[in-house]
N, C-alpha and C positions, 0 to 999 in steps of 0.2 A: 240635626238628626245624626250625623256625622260622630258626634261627639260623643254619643249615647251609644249608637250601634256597633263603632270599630271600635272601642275598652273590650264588649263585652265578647264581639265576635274573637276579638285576639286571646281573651280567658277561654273561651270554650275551645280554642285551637289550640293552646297550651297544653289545656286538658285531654284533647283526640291525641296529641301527638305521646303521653304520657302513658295511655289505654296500646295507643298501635306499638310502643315499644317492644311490649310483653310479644306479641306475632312476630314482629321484626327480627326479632334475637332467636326466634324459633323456628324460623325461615331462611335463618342466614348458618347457624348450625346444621338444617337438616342440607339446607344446597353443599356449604362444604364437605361434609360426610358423604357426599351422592359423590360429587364431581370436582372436588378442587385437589390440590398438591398440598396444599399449605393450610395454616388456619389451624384454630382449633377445634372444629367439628370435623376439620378430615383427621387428626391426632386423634379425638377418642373414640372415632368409628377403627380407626388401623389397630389400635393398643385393645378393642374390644376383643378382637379375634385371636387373644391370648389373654384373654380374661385379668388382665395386667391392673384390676381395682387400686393399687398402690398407685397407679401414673393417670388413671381415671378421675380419679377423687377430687386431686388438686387440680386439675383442667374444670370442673364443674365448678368448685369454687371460687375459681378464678373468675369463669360467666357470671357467677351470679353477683359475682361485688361486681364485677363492672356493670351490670344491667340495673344495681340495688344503686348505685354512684348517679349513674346518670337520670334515674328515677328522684333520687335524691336533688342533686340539681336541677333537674324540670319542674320538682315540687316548690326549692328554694327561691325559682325566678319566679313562679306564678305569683306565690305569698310576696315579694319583696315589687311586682309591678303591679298586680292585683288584689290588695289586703282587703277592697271591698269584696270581696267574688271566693269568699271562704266559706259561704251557707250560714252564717249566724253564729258559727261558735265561737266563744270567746275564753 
């Protein structure tokens, strides 16, 4: 039973952890924007209140390929340890 249950539990946890990212990075910007020193959600919360778009820009760019990267690799391990657990397409 073993055998059958923990493949498919570990696909479906690959899968939660890949949905909870998207929250995660939008929770860890809005806390450093609230309350931290550092970070890049306290940067373009302080650059906002000089409307400074030119230093905004590339700070959101920068989130999104890291978020697009590790989405990226969460998708590459699930396909490369679960290639049964893809839905049928081929």
């Amino acid at each position: 039973m073993l055998r059958v249950v923990l493949p498919q539990l570990l696909s479906r946890l690959i899968t939660s952890l890949r949905l909870l990212l998207g929250s995660a990075w939008l929770f860890l910007i809005s806390a450093e924007a609230i309350s931290a020193t550092a970070g890049l959600g306290y940067r373009i919360f302080l650059v906002r209140r000089y409307m400074a778009m030119d230093v905004i820009i590339p700070y959101v760019i920068w989130i999104t390929l890291l978020a697009w990267l590790m989405d990226l690799a969460l998708r590459q391990l699930h396909k490369a340890c679960f290639p049964w657990a893809e839905g049928g397409r081929e």
